[in-house]
N, C-alpha and C positions, 0 to 999 in steps of 0.2 A: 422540410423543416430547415429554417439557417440557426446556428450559433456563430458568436464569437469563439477568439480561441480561448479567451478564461473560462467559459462555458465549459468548453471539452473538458480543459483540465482540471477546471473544480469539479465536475461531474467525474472523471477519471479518479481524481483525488480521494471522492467521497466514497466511490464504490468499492476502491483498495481498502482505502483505511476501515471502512463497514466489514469487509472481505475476513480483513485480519484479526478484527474484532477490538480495534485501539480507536480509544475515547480521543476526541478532539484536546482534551489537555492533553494525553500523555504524546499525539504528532506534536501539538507544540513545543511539548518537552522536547522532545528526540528532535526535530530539525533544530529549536534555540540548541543543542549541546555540539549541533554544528558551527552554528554563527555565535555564540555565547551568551544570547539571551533567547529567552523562550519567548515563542509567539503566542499569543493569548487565544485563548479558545473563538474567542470571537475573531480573531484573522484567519483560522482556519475556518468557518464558517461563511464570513465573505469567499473567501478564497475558493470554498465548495459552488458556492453561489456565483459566481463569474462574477463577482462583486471586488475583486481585486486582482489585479495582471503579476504577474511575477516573472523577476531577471531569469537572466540561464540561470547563475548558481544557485537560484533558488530550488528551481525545476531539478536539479541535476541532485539537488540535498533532497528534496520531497521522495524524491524517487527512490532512492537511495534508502529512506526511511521505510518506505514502503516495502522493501524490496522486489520493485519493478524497476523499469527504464523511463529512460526521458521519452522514449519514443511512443515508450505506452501510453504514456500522458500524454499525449498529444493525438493518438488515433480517436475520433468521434465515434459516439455511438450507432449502431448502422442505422437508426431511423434521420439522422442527420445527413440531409442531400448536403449542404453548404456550408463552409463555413468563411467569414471574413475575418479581416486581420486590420483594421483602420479600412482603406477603401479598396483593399484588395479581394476580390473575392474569389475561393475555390473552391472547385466542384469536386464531387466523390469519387472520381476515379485516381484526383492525386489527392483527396484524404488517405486511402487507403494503401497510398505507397506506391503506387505505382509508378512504372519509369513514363515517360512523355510518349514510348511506343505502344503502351497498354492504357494510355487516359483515353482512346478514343474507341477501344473496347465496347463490344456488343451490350447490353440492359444485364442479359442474360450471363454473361461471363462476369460480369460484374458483382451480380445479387451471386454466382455461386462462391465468387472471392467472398464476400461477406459473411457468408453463412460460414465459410470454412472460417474467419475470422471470430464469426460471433462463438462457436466453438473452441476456440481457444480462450477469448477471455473467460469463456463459463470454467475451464478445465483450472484455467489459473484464477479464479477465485475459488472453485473446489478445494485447490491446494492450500491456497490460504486458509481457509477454514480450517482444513485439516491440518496444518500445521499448527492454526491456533490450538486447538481440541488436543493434540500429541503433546503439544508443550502444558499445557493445563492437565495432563494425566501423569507426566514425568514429574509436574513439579506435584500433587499428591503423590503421585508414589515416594519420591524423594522426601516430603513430611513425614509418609510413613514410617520409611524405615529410621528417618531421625528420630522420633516420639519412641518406635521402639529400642534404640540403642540407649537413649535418654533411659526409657523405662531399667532398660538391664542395669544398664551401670548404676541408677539409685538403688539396686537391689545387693548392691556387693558390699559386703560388711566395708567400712573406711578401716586401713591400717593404721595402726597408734605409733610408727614410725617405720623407719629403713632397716632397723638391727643394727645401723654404725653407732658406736657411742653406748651400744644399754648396756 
């Protein structure tokens, strides 16, 4: 399989932000609060879609937003042999990071780099998730306890003053 590299990245983009559970407004929100205007739900959509290339400080704020790395955005999916760049093309052994003494690396040393790779992104969207789901129980419980202090204090007779002056 080849992709481009907006490819990767809007497919990296899309599986973060699915990961953490943030609606394409609210990435647009949070990257425009980096540049000062929000990008519209529909550019983060191309942008998922490899329908729109983006600068460094784009890549560098998405990420950011995300909280992953540039570098995550950029590593392809392991079913992706290639990927091009205008008319460059490169193969999977420097997708996956590799130095120029490991691109010529055995099939088999390779697919085991990957697995240990696809492993990790699984463990860091785990996280994601789970940091959604922690933040989503902190902030009920944090209502709770507001609703009930709320409760207590409408329960306390109002004083009719301070006792200065009566």
């Amino acid at each position: 399989m080849q992709w481009t590299m907006p490819q990767v990245i809007g497919h990296n983009v899309k599986t973060r932000r699915e990961a953490l559970g943030i609606t394409a407004k609210a990435l647009g929100a949070d990257v425009g609060a980096v540049f000062g205007k929000a990008w519209p739900p529909q550019t983060i959509y191309m942008l998922e879609a490899g329908d729109r290339a983006m600068i460094a400080q784009e890549v560098v704020a998405v990420a950011h937003v995300l909280e992953t790395t540039p570098a995550n955005l950029f590593t392809p999916p392991l079913d992706v042999k290639v990927v091009t760049a205008g008319n460059l093309i490169v193969g999977r052994g420097l997708l996956l990071g590799l130095s120029q003494n490991l691109a010529g690396a055995s099939d088999k040393t390779l697919d085991l780099l990957r697995d240990l790779m696809d492993e990790v992104r699984e463990a860091w969207a785990a996280a994601g998730r789970a940091q959604a789901i922690l933040s989503a129980d902190v902030s009920d419980r944090l209502k709770s306890i507001d609703e009930r202090i709320s409760a207590h204090v409408s329960k306390q007779p109002k004083e009719e003053g301070n006792g200065e002056g009566n």
